[in-house]
N, C-alpha and C positions, 0 to 999 in steps of 0.2 A: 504493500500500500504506500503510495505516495501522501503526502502529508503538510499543509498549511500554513502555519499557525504564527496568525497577528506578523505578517510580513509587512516591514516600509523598506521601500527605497528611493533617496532622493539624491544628485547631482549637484554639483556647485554651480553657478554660470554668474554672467555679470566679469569676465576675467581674471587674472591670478590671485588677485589682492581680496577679492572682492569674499565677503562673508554669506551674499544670496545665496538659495539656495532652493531650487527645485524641487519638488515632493512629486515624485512620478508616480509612486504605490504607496498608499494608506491600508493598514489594518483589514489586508488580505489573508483570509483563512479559507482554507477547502482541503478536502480529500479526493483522491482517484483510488478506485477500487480496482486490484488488481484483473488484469484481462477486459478495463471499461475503457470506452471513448468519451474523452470530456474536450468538449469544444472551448475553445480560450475565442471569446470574439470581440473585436473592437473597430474604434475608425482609427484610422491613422490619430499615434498623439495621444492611445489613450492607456498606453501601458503596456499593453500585451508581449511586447517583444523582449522587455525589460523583462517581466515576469518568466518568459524563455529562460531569457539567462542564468536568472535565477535559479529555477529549475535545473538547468544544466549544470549550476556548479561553475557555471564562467565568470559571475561576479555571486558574492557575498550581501546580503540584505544588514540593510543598515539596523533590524528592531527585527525578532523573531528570527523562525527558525523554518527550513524546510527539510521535512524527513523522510529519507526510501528505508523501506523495513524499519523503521525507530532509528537512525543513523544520518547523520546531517549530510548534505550531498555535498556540501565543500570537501569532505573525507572521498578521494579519488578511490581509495581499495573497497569503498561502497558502493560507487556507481559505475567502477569500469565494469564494461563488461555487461554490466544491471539495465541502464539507461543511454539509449543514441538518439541522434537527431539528422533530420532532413531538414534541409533549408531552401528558400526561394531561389537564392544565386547558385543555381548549379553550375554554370558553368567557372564558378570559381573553386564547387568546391572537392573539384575532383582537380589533380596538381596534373598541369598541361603538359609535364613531359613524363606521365604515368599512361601505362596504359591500363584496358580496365582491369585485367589481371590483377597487376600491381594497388590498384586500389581497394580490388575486394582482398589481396590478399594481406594486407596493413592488417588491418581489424582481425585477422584468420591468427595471424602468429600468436596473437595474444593465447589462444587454446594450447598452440607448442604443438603443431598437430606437424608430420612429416612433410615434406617437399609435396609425394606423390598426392597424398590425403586431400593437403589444401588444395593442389591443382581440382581432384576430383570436386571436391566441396563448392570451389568455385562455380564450376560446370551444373554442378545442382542447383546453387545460389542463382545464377543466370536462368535458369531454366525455368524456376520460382515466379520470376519478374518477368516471366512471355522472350525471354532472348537465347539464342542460342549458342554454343561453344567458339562460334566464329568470332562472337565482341571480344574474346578473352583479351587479343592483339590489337583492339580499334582504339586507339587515342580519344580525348577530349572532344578536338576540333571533326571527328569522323562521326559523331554523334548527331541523332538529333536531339531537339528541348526533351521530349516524349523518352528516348531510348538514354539518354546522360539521366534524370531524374529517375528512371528504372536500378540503373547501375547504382545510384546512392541510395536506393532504397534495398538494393542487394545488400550492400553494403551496411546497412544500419542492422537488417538483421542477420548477419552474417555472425553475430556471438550470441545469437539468442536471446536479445535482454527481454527484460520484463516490461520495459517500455519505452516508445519511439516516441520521442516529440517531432512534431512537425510544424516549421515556423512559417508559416504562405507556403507551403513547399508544392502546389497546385497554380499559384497566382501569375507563374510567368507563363504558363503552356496556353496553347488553344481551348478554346471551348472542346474540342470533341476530344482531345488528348487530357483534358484533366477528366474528363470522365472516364476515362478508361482507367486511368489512376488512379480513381477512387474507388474503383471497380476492384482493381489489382489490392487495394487497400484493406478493404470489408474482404478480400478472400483469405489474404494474408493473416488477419487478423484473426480467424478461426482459424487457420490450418495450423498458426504455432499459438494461440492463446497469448494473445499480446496485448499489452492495456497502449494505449494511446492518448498523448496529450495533442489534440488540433486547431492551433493558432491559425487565427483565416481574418478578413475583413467580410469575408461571404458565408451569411448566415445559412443559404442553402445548400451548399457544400457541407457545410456542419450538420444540419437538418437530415444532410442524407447518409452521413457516416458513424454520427455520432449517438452517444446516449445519452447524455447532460448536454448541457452549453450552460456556461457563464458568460454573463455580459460583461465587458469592462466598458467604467467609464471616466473620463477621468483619474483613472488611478484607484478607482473602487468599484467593488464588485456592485451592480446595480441588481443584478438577480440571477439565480440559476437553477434554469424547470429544467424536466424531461423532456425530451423531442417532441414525445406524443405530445405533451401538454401546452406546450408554445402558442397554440391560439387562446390559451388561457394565463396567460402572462400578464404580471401586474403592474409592472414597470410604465410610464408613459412612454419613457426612452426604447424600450423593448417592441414597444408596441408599435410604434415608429419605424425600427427598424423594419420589421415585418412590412407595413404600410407602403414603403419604398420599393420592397421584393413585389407585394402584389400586383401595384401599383405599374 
């Protein structure tokens, strides 16, 4: 179970000297239930990515704590391995003179598994994600947005963690390529039992993958139903967003 509780975090700005100070996250608490999808939603500005971070163990929260198994995620021998992420910029975030080999096999060494093994694993990892033994040798640049975004999502579950954040990691592809993504997503998701954190600005992207969605607004959680429940949302802000979607 991922875990919570009374998280702030805020930025200095105003330049070096300067004592302002930013409050980007207020007195954020929630749980992910192992093997669940919870939508993280927002507009641009209103925190979310920050909260990624966080989550990830990439920055530290100024007030509270977040915990995988009871264990704060700033502690790396708790989350390697446990917790991966997919990101928007894919094409930065596979290294341009890797091929994809080399990329699914980074994350592979960590197991200590043999030369032959990994190679094998690979070829299964690729196969997982609709691609087949041929990408092992295709670079970055030989890819397309659709087929590089498969290879990191090979990639994130290639140690088996218990859970994949995904930050927009849909928001740069085509309309008919992020469906198929999220297609590959919800399949993923049952075949290894994988809980899911889903950062998006697209509420029905969420709607369709997810079991929760939390709204962010501003730096606070404004409310978080169940998917089913979303046309019974209390929030005005919530209620809005939907409005826009129908609309």
């Amino acid at each position: 179970m991922l875990s919570v509780e009374c998280v702030e975090k805020s930025y200095g700005r105003g330049g070096l000297f300067s004592r302002e100070r930013e409050h980007v996250l207020k007195n954020i608490s929630f749980e992910c239930k192992s093997g669940e999808c919870l939508g993280i939603i927002g507009e641009s500005g209103s925190g979310k990515s920050t909260l990624g971070r966080l989550l990830l163990g990439i920055e530290k929260p100024d007030r509270g704590a977040i915990l995988f198994e009871g264990k704060k995620v700033e502690d790396r021998k708790g989350r390697t391995g446990n917790i991966s992420a997919v990101f928007q910029d894919y094409t930065s975030s596979i290294n341009p003179l890797y091929t994809v080999e080399d990329a699914i096999r980074e994350p592979l060494q960590m197991k200590r598994k043999g030369r032959e093994d990994v190679r094998s694993e690979i070829d299964h990892l690729l196969s997982q994600v609709g691609l087949d033994s041929s990408y092992r040798k295709k670079y970055p640049h030989e890819l397309s947005g659709g087929e590089a975004q498969r290879v990191c999502i090979a990639r994130a579950i290639s140690t088996e963690p218990r859970f994949i954040l995904f930050d927009e990691a849909i928001s740069s592809l085509d309309g008919s390529v992020q469906m198929q993504v999220l297609e590959l997503l919800k399949d993923l998701r049952k075949r290894y039992k994988i809980g899911y954190i889903f950062i998006t600005h697209d509420i029905q992207a969420a709607a369709y993958i997810c079991d929760r969605v939390m709204i962010i607004r501003n730096g606070e959680i404004e409310e978080i139903v169940k998917v089913e429940q979303l046309k019974d949302v209390q929030s005005a802000y919530t209620k809005k967003l939907l409005q826009m979607i129908i609309a």
